[in-house]
C-alpha positions as CSV (number, residue, x, y, z in Angstrom):
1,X,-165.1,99.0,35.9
2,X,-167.8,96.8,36.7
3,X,-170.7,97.3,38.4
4,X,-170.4,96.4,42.5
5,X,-173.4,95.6,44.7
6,X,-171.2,95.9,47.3
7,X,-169.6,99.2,46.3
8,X,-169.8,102.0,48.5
9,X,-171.7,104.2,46.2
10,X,-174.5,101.0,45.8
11,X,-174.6,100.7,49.3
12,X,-175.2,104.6,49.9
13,X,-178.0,104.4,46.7
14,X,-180.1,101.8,48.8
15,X,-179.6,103.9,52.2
16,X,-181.2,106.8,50.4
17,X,-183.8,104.8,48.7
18,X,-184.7,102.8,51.7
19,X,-185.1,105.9,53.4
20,X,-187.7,108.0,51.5
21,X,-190.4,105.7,52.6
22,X,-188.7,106.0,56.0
23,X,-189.0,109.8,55.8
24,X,-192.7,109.4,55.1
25,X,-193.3,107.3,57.3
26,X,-191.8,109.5,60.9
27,X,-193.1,112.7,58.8
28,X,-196.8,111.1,58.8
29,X,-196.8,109.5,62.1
30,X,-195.3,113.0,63.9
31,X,-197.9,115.2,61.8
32,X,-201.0,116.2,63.8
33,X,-204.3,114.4,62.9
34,X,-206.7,116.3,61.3
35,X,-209.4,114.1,62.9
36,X,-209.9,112.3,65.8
37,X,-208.1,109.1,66.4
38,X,-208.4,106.2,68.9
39,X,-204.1,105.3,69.8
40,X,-204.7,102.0,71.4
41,X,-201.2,100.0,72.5
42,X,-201.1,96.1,70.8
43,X,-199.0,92.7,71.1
44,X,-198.9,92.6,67.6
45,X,-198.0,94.7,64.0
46,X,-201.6,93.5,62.7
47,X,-204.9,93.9,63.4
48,X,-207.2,93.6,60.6
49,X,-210.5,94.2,61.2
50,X,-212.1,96.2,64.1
51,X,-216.3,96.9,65.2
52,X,-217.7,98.8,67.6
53,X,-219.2,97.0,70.5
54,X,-221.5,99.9,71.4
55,X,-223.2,97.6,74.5
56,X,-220.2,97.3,75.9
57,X,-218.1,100.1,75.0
58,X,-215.6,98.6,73.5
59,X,-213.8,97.9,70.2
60,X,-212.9,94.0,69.2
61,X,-209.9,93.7,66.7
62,X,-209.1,90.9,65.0
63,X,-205.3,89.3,65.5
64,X,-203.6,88.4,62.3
65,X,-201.2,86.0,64.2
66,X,-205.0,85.3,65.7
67,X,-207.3,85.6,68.4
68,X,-209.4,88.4,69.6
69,X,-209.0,92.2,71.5
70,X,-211.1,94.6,72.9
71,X,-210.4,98.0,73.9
72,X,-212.3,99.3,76.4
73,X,-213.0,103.0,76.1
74,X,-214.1,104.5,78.8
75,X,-217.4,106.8,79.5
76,X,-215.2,110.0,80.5
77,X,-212.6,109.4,77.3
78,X,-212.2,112.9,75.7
79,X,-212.9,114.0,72.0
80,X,-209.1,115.6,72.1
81,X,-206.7,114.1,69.7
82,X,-204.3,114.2,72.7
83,X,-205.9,111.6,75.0
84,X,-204.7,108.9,77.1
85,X,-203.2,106.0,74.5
86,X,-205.9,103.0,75.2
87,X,-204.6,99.4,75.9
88,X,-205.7,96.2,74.2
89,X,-206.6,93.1,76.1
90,X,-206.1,89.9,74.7
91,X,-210.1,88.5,75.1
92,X,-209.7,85.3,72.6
93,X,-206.7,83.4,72.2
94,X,-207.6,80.0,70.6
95,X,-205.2,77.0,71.0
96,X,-207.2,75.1,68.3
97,X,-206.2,77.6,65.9
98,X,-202.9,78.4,67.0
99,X,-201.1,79.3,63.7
100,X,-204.1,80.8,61.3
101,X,-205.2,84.3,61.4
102,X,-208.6,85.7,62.7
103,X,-209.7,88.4,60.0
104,X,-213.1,89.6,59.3
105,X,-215.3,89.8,62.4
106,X,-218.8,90.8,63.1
107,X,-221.1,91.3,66.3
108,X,-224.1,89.2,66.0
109,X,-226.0,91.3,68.5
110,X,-229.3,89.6,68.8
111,X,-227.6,86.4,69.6
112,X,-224.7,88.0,71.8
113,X,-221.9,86.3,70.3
114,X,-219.0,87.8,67.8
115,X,-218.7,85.7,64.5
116,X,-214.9,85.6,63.3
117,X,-213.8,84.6,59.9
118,X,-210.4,82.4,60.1
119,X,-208.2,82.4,57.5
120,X,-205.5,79.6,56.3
121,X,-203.2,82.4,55.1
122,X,-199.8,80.4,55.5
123,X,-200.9,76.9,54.7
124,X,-200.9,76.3,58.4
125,X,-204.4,74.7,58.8
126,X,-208.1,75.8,57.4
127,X,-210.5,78.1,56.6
128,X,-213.4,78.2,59.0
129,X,-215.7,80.3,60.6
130,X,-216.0,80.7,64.5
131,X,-218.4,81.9,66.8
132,X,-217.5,83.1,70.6
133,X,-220.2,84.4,73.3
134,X,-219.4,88.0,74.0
135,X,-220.2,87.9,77.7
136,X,-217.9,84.7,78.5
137,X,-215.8,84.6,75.2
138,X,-216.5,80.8,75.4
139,X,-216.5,79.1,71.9
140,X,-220.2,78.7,70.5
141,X,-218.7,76.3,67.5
142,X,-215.9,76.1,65.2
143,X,-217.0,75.2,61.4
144,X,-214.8,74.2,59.1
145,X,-215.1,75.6,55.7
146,X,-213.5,73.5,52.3
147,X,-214.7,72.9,49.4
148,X,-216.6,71.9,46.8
149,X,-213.6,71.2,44.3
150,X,-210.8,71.6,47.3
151,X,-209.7,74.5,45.6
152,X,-207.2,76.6,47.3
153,X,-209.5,79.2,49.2
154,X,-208.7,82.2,51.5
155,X,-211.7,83.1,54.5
156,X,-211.6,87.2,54.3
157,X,-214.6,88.3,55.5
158,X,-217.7,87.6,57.5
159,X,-221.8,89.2,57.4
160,X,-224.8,87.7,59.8
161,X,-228.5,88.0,58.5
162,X,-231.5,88.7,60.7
163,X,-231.7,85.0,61.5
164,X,-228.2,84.3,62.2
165,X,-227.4,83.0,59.7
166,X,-223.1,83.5,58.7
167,X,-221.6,84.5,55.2
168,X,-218.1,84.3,54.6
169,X,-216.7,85.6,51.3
170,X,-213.8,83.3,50.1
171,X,-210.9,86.2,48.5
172,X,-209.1,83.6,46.5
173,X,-211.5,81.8,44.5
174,X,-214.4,83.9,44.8
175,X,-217.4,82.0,46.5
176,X,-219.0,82.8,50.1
177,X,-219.6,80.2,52.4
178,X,-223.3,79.9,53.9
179,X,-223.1,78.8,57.3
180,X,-226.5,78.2,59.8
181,X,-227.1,80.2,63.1
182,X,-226.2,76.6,64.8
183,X,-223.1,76.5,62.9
184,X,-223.3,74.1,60.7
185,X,-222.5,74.4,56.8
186,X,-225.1,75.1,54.4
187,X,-224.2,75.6,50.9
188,X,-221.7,77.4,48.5
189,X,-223.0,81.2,46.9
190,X,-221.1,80.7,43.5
191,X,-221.9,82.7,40.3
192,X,-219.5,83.8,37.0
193,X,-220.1,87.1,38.0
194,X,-217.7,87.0,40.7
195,X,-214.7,86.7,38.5
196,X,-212.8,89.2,37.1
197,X,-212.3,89.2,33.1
198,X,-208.2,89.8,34.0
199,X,-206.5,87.0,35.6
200,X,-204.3,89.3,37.9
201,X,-207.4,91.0,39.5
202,X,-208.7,87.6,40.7
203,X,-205.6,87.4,43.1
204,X,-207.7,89.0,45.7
205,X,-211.1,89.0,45.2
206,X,-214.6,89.0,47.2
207,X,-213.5,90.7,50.4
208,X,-215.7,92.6,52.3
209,X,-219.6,91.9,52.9
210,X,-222.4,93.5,54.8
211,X,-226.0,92.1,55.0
212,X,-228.9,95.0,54.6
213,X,-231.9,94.9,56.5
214,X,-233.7,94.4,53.6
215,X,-232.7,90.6,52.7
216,X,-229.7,91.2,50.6
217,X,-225.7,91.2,51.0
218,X,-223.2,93.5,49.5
219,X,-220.0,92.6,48.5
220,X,-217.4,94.1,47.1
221,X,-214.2,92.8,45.1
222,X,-211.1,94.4,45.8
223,X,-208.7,94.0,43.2
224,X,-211.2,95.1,40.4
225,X,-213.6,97.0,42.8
226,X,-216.9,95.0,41.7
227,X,-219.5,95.7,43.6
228,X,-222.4,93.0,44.2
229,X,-225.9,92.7,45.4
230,X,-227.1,89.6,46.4
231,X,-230.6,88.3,47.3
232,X,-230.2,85.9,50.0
233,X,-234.2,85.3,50.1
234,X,-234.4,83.5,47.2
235,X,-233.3,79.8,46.9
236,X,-231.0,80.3,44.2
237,X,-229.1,83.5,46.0
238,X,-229.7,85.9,42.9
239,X,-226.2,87.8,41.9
240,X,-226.7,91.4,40.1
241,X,-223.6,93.7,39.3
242,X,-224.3,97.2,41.2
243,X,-223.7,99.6,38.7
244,X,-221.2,102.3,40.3
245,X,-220.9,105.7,39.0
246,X,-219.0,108.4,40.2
247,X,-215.8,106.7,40.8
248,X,-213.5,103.5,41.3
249,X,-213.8,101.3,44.5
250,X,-210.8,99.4,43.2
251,X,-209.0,98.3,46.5
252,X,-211.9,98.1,48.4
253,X,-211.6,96.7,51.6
254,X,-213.9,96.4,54.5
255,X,-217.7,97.7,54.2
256,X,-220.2,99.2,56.9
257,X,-223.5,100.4,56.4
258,X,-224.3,103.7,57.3
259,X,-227.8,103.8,56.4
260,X,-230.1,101.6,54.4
261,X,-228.4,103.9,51.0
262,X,-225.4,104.7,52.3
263,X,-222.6,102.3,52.9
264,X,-218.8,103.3,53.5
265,X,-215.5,101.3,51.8
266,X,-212.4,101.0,53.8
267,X,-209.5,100.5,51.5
268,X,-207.3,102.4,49.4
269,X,-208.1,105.1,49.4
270,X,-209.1,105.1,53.1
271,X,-212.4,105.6,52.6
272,X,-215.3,106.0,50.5
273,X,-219.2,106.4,51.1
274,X,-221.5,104.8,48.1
275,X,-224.9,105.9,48.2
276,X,-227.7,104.1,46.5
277,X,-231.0,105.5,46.0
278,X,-233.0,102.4,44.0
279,X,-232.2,100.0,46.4
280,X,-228.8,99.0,45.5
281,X,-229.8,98.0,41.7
282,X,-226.9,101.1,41.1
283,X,-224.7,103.3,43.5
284,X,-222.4,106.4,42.6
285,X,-219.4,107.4,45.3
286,X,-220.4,110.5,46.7
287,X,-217.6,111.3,49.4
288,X,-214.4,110.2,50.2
289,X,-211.5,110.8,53.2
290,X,-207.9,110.5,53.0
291,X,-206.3,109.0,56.3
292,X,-202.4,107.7,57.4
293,X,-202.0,105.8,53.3
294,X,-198.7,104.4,55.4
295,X,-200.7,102.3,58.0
296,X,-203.5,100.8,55.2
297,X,-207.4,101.0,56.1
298,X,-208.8,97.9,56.1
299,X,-212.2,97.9,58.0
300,X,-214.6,100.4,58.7
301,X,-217.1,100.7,61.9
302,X,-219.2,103.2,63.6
303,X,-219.5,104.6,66.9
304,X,-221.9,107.2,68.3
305,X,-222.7,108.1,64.9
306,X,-219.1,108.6,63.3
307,X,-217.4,106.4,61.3
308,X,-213.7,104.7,62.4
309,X,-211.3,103.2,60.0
310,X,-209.1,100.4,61.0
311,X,-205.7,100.6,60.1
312,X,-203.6,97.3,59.7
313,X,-200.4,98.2,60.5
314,X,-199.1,99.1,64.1
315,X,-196.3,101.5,64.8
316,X,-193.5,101.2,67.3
317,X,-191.2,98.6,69.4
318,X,-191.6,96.9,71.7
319,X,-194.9,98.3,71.7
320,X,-197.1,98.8,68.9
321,X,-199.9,101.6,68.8
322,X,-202.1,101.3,66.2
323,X,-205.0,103.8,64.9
324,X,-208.5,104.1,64.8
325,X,-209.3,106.9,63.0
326,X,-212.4,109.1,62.5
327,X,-213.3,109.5,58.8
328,X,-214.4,113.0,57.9
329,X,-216.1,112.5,54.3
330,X,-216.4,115.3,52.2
331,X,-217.1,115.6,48.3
Protein backbone atom coordinates (compact mmCIF):
# COMPACT_ATOMS: atom_id res chain seq x y z
CA UNK A 1 0.00 0.00 0.00
CA UNK A 2 1.28 3.38 -0.63
CA UNK A 3 2.80 5.58 1.50
CA UNK A 4 0.13 8.29 3.21
CA UNK A 5 1.13 11.67 4.67
CA UNK A 6 -1.95 11.73 5.96
CA UNK A 7 -1.99 8.28 7.53
CA UNK A 8 -2.35 7.87 11.04
CA UNK A 9 0.90 6.25 11.68
CA UNK A 10 2.66 9.51 9.64
CA UNK A 11 0.78 11.84 11.62
CA UNK A 12 1.83 10.00 15.08
CA UNK A 13 5.75 9.86 13.44
CA UNK A 14 5.79 13.80 13.27
CA UNK A 15 3.97 14.20 16.91
CA UNK A 16 6.91 12.24 18.26
CA UNK A 17 9.44 13.88 16.27
CA UNK A 18 8.11 17.39 16.86
CA UNK A 19 8.20 16.65 20.33
CA UNK A 20 11.80 15.71 21.29
CA UNK A 21 12.87 19.17 20.81
CA UNK A 22 9.69 20.04 22.76
CA UNK A 23 10.88 17.69 25.52
CA UNK A 24 14.24 19.56 25.64
CA UNK A 25 13.06 22.44 25.54
CA UNK A 26 10.32 22.32 29.06
CA UNK A 27 13.19 19.83 30.47
CA UNK A 28 15.90 22.90 30.07
CA UNK A 29 13.74 25.77 30.92
CA UNK A 30 12.30 23.68 34.33
CA UNK A 31 16.06 22.61 35.20
CA UNK A 32 17.71 24.81 37.87
CA UNK A 33 20.48 27.28 36.66
CA UNK A 34 23.65 26.50 37.62
CA UNK A 35 24.53 30.18 37.50
CA UNK A 36 23.00 33.25 38.04
CA UNK A 37 20.50 34.56 35.64
CA UNK A 38 18.72 37.91 35.06
CA UNK A 39 14.54 36.61 34.01
CA UNK A 40 13.45 39.88 32.70
CA UNK A 41 9.56 39.88 31.09
CA UNK A 42 9.53 41.26 27.05
CA UNK A 43 6.92 42.42 24.30
CA UNK A 44 8.74 40.40 22.06
CA UNK A 45 10.34 36.60 21.16
CA UNK A 46 13.76 38.59 20.21
CA UNK A 47 16.15 40.53 21.70
CA UNK A 48 19.46 40.43 20.16
CA UNK A 49 21.94 42.15 21.66
CA UNK A 50 22.07 43.40 25.32
CA UNK A 51 25.09 45.93 27.47
CA UNK A 52 25.28 46.83 30.66
CA UNK A 53 24.54 50.49 31.41
CA UNK A 54 26.54 50.37 34.66
CA UNK A 55 25.72 54.50 35.24
CA UNK A 56 22.43 53.85 35.23
CA UNK A 57 21.88 50.52 36.32
CA UNK A 58 20.36 49.15 33.76
CA UNK A 59 20.57 46.77 30.76
CA UNK A 60 19.46 48.06 27.04
CA UNK A 61 18.36 45.27 24.59
CA UNK A 62 17.97 45.60 21.25
CA UNK A 63 14.31 44.81 19.56
CA UNK A 64 14.52 42.60 16.53
CA UNK A 65 10.98 43.78 15.40
CA UNK A 66 13.07 47.25 16.62
CA UNK A 67 13.51 49.74 18.99
CA UNK A 68 15.20 49.85 22.25
CA UNK A 69 14.68 48.33 26.24
CA UNK A 70 16.14 48.84 29.44
CA UNK A 71 15.79 46.86 32.41
CA UNK A 72 16.27 48.61 35.38
CA UNK A 73 17.85 46.46 38.13
CA UNK A 74 17.51 47.70 41.15
CA UNK A 75 20.33 48.44 43.99
CA UNK A 76 18.73 45.84 46.58
CA UNK A 77 18.20 42.97 43.64
CA UNK A 78 19.60 39.70 45.13
CA UNK A 79 22.37 37.30 43.82
CA UNK A 80 19.64 34.32 44.32
CA UNK A 81 18.59 32.57 41.15
CA UNK A 82 15.04 32.86 42.61
CA UNK A 83 14.52 36.63 42.46
CA UNK A 84 11.91 38.85 41.43
CA UNK A 85 11.40 38.30 37.30
CA UNK A 86 12.59 42.08 36.03
CA UNK A 87 10.34 43.96 33.49
CA UNK A 88 11.46 45.63 30.25
CA UNK A 89 10.42 49.14 29.29
CA UNK A 90 10.13 50.03 25.85
CA UNK A 91 12.81 53.35 25.92
CA UNK A 92 13.15 53.65 21.84
CA UNK A 93 10.49 52.98 19.59
CA UNK A 94 11.35 54.63 16.17
CA UNK A 95 8.47 55.42 13.70
CA UNK A 96 11.13 56.18 11.00
CA UNK A 97 12.28 52.67 11.18
CA UNK A 98 9.16 51.01 11.75
CA UNK A 99 9.66 47.64 9.98
CA UNK A 100 13.72 47.02 10.31
CA UNK A 101 15.37 45.53 13.19
CA UNK A 102 17.69 47.14 15.79
CA UNK A 103 20.64 44.62 16.35
CA UNK A 104 24.02 45.36 17.58
CA UNK A 105 24.21 48.20 20.13
CA UNK A 106 26.85 49.87 22.12
CA UNK A 107 27.07 52.62 24.95
CA UNK A 108 29.23 55.45 23.75
CA UNK A 109 29.85 56.52 27.25
CA UNK A 110 32.05 59.60 26.86
CA UNK A 111 29.49 61.07 24.66
CA UNK A 112 26.30 59.72 26.58
CA UNK A 113 24.48 58.42 23.76
CA UNK A 114 23.79 54.49 22.74
CA UNK A 115 24.88 53.79 19.07
CA UNK A 116 22.49 51.11 17.39
CA UNK A 117 23.14 49.21 14.32
CA UNK A 118 19.89 48.77 12.11
CA UNK A 119 19.49 46.07 9.96
CA UNK A 120 17.33 45.67 6.60
CA UNK A 121 16.73 41.97 7.42
CA UNK A 122 13.33 41.60 5.46
CA UNK A 123 13.85 43.88 2.60
CA UNK A 124 11.72 46.41 4.42
CA UNK A 125 13.97 49.54 4.18
CA UNK A 126 17.97 50.07 4.89
CA UNK A 127 20.89 49.50 6.68
CA UNK A 128 21.91 52.37 8.84
CA UNK A 129 23.37 53.21 11.92
CA UNK A 130 21.57 55.34 14.76
CA UNK A 131 22.57 57.25 17.52
CA UNK A 132 20.04 58.19 20.63
CA UNK A 133 21.03 60.34 23.87
CA UNK A 134 20.83 58.09 26.89
CA UNK A 135 19.44 60.71 29.28
CA UNK A 136 16.45 61.86 26.87
CA UNK A 137 16.46 58.87 24.22
CA UNK A 138 16.08 61.71 21.63
CA UNK A 139 17.62 60.80 18.15
CA UNK A 140 21.29 62.24 17.82
CA UNK A 141 21.16 61.25 13.82
CA UNK A 142 20.09 58.57 11.67
CA UNK A 143 22.86 57.52 8.86
CA UNK A 144 22.13 55.67 6.19
CA UNK A 145 24.53 53.02 5.18
CA UNK A 146 24.62 51.54 1.13
CA UNK A 147 27.10 50.98 -0.87
CA UNK A 148 29.77 51.16 -2.83
CA UNK A 149 28.59 48.55 -5.50
CA UNK A 150 24.70 48.45 -3.94
CA UNK A 151 25.40 45.05 -3.04
CA UNK A 152 22.94 43.39 -0.98
CA UNK A 153 24.29 44.10 2.73
CA UNK A 154 23.10 43.13 6.18
CA UNK A 155 24.11 45.87 9.37
CA UNK A 156 25.09 43.18 12.33
CA UNK A 157 27.04 44.82 14.56
CA UNK A 158 28.35 48.08 15.95
CA UNK A 159 32.08 49.30 17.93
CA UNK A 160 32.81 53.17 18.91
CA UNK A 161 36.59 54.34 19.15
CA UNK A 162 38.00 56.80 21.67
CA UNK A 163 36.95 59.63 19.41
CA UNK A 164 33.56 58.55 18.58
CA UNK A 165 33.98 57.49 15.83
CA UNK A 166 31.09 54.27 14.67
CA UNK A 167 32.01 50.81 12.99
CA UNK A 168 29.51 48.72 11.77
CA UNK A 169 30.45 45.24 10.33
CA UNK A 170 28.26 44.46 7.24
CA UNK A 171 27.37 40.11 7.86
CA UNK A 172 26.48 39.68 4.22
CA UNK A 173 29.07 40.93 2.17
CA UNK A 174 31.76 41.43 4.56
CA UNK A 175 32.83 45.14 4.78
CA UNK A 176 32.34 47.59 7.96
CA UNK A 177 30.97 50.85 7.59
CA UNK A 178 33.10 53.90 9.01
CA UNK A 179 30.86 56.38 10.31
CA UNK A 180 32.10 60.06 12.09
CA UNK A 181 31.27 60.99 15.85
CA UNK A 182 28.84 63.63 13.97
CA UNK A 183 27.28 60.98 12.08
CA UNK A 184 28.17 61.32 8.89
CA UNK A 185 29.68 58.51 6.60
CA UNK A 186 33.19 58.10 6.11
CA UNK A 187 34.50 55.29 4.13
CA UNK A 188 34.23 51.52 3.48
CA UNK A 189 36.93 48.94 5.64
CA UNK A 190 37.15 46.34 2.78
CA UNK A 191 39.96 43.70 2.40
CA UNK A 192 40.07 39.84 0.63
CA UNK A 193 40.75 38.66 3.95
CA UNK A 194 37.31 39.03 5.06
CA UNK A 195 36.03 36.30 2.76
CA UNK A 196 35.77 32.89 3.44
CA UNK A 197 37.59 30.41 0.79
CA UNK A 198 33.93 28.26 1.00
CA UNK A 199 31.02 29.98 -0.52
CA UNK A 200 28.53 28.67 2.23
CA UNK A 201 30.51 30.15 5.12
CA UNK A 202 30.18 33.71 3.57
CA UNK A 203 26.31 33.46 4.24
CA UNK A 204 26.94 35.08 7.59
CA UNK A 205 29.96 36.67 7.89
CA UNK A 206 31.74 39.73 9.88
CA UNK A 207 29.45 39.84 13.01
CA UNK A 208 30.66 40.99 16.12
CA UNK A 209 33.26 43.90 16.68
CA UNK A 210 34.93 45.48 19.69
CA UNK A 211 37.45 48.42 19.55
CA UNK A 212 40.58 47.98 22.08
CA UNK A 213 41.96 50.75 23.82
CA UNK A 214 44.87 50.48 22.01
CA UNK A 215 43.73 51.75 18.44
CA UNK A 216 42.60 48.51 16.90
CA UNK A 217 39.14 46.54 16.27
CA UNK A 218 38.43 43.01 16.58
CA UNK A 219 36.20 41.17 14.55
CA UNK A 220 35.17 38.04 14.34
CA UNK A 221 33.40 35.98 11.36
CA UNK A 222 30.86 33.69 12.46
CA UNK A 223 30.21 31.13 9.90
CA UNK A 224 34.04 30.24 9.56
CA UNK A 225 35.11 31.71 13.01
CA UNK A 226 37.87 34.18 11.53
CA UNK A 227 39.14 36.22 13.75
CA UNK A 228 40.57 39.79 12.72
CA UNK A 229 42.66 42.60 13.99
CA UNK A 230 42.46 45.74 12.55
CA UNK A 231 44.48 49.00 12.89
CA UNK A 232 42.18 51.78 12.60
CA UNK A 233 45.14 54.34 13.13
CA UNK A 234 46.51 53.99 9.94
CA UNK A 235 45.03 55.46 6.73
CA UNK A 236 44.68 52.39 5.00
CA UNK A 237 42.89 50.33 8.07
CA UNK A 238 45.58 47.44 8.06
CA UNK A 239 43.75 43.83 8.15
CA UNK A 240 45.89 40.81 9.90
CA UNK A 241 44.33 37.27 10.47
CA UNK A 242 44.60 36.60 14.43
CA UNK A 243 46.01 33.32 14.59
CA UNK A 244 43.72 31.21 17.09
CA UNK A 245 44.95 28.16 18.77
CA UNK A 246 43.36 26.12 21.14
CA UNK A 247 40.04 25.83 19.60
CA UNK A 248 37.25 26.84 17.01
CA UNK A 249 35.25 30.11 17.36
CA UNK A 250 33.12 29.02 14.47
CA UNK A 251 29.64 30.54 15.32
CA UNK A 252 30.89 33.21 16.96
CA UNK A 253 28.60 35.83 17.88
CA UNK A 254 28.77 38.92 19.91
CA UNK A 255 32.38 39.98 21.46
CA UNK A 256 33.26 41.97 24.77
CA UNK A 257 36.48 42.75 26.14
CA UNK A 258 37.30 41.64 29.34
CA UNK A 259 40.69 42.99 29.55
CA UNK A 260 43.13 44.52 27.16
CA UNK A 261 44.15 40.22 26.47
CA UNK A 262 41.15 38.87 27.22
CA UNK A 263 38.06 39.12 25.19
CA UNK A 264 34.86 36.70 25.52
CA UNK A 265 32.68 35.21 22.24
CA UNK A 266 28.99 34.75 22.63
CA UNK A 267 27.77 32.26 20.16
CA UNK A 268 27.56 28.69 19.88
CA UNK A 269 28.85 27.49 22.04
CA UNK A 270 27.62 30.15 24.58
CA UNK A 271 30.68 31.36 25.34
CA UNK A 272 34.27 31.46 24.97
CA UNK A 273 37.17 33.68 26.40
CA UNK A 274 40.29 34.22 23.89
CA UNK A 275 43.28 35.51 25.50
CA UNK A 276 46.08 37.17 23.68
CA UNK A 277 49.34 37.79 25.09
CA UNK A 278 51.32 39.68 21.91
CA UNK A 279 48.83 42.12 21.51
CA UNK A 280 46.34 40.36 19.41
CA UNK A 281 48.98 39.40 16.49
CA UNK A 282 47.67 35.48 17.84
CA UNK A 283 45.05 34.38 20.57
CA UNK A 284 44.39 30.64 21.90
CA UNK A 285 40.73 29.87 23.65
CA UNK A 286 41.43 29.37 27.05
CA UNK A 287 37.89 28.83 28.77
CA UNK A 288 34.61 28.23 27.78
CA UNK A 289 30.81 27.95 29.42
CA UNK A 290 27.85 26.04 28.36
CA UNK A 291 24.47 27.92 28.89
CA UNK A 292 20.46 27.25 27.86
CA UNK A 293 21.90 25.90 23.73
CA UNK A 294 17.78 26.13 23.31
CA UNK A 295 17.55 30.03 23.76
CA UNK A 296 21.02 30.82 21.45
CA UNK A 297 23.66 33.39 22.95
CA UNK A 298 24.21 36.07 20.92
CA UNK A 299 25.85 39.04 22.87
CA UNK A 300 28.00 39.19 25.72
CA UNK A 301 28.38 42.13 28.44
CA UNK A 302 29.65 42.69 31.78
CA UNK A 303 28.44 43.91 35.00
CA UNK A 304 30.18 44.38 38.29
CA UNK A 305 32.88 42.32 37.05
CA UNK A 306 30.97 39.14 35.70
CA UNK A 307 30.14 38.48 32.38
CA UNK A 308 26.19 38.07 31.03
CA UNK A 309 25.18 36.34 27.92
CA UNK A 310 22.27 37.40 25.96
CA UNK A 311 20.06 34.95 24.78
CA UNK A 312 17.84 35.65 21.63
CA UNK A 313 15.07 33.79 22.09
CA UNK A 314 12.23 34.52 24.74
CA UNK A 315 10.12 31.90 26.42
CA UNK A 316 6.44 31.97 27.15
CA UNK A 317 2.83 33.50 26.06
CA UNK A 318 1.50 36.04 26.22
CA UNK A 319 4.45 37.05 27.99
CA UNK A 320 7.88 36.37 27.09
CA UNK A 321 10.88 36.08 29.81
CA UNK A 322 13.99 35.98 28.32
CA UNK A 323 17.55 35.27 30.08
CA UNK A 324 20.53 37.01 31.00
CA UNK A 325 22.76 34.68 32.12
CA UNK A 326 26.07 34.68 34.16
CA UNK A 327 28.91 32.87 32.31
CA UNK A 328 31.06 30.86 34.61
CA UNK A 329 34.26 29.94 32.39
CA UNK A 330 36.31 27.28 33.27
CA UNK A 331 39.03 25.30 31.24
Amino acid sequence: MAFSLCSTKTLLLLFLISAIPVAFIISSELAKPQTHVYHYHSSGFFRECAKWDDLNRRFLVSFMEGGIGEIAVPEDHGSSSEEAVLKEVTVVKDPALAGNSSLGIVVDRPRNRLLVAISDILGNKYNALAAYDLSTWDRLFLTILGGPDNEKAFADDVAVDAEGNAYVTDAKSNKIWKVGADGKFVSFIRNPLFIAKEWYKNLIGLNGIVYHPDGFLIVIHTFSGMLYKIDVTKEDHEVKLITVAGGSLAFGDGLELLSPTKLVVAGNPSGRVVESLDGWETASVVAKFKGPAHRLATAATVKDGRVYLNHMLGMGYPKKQHALVEAVFSI
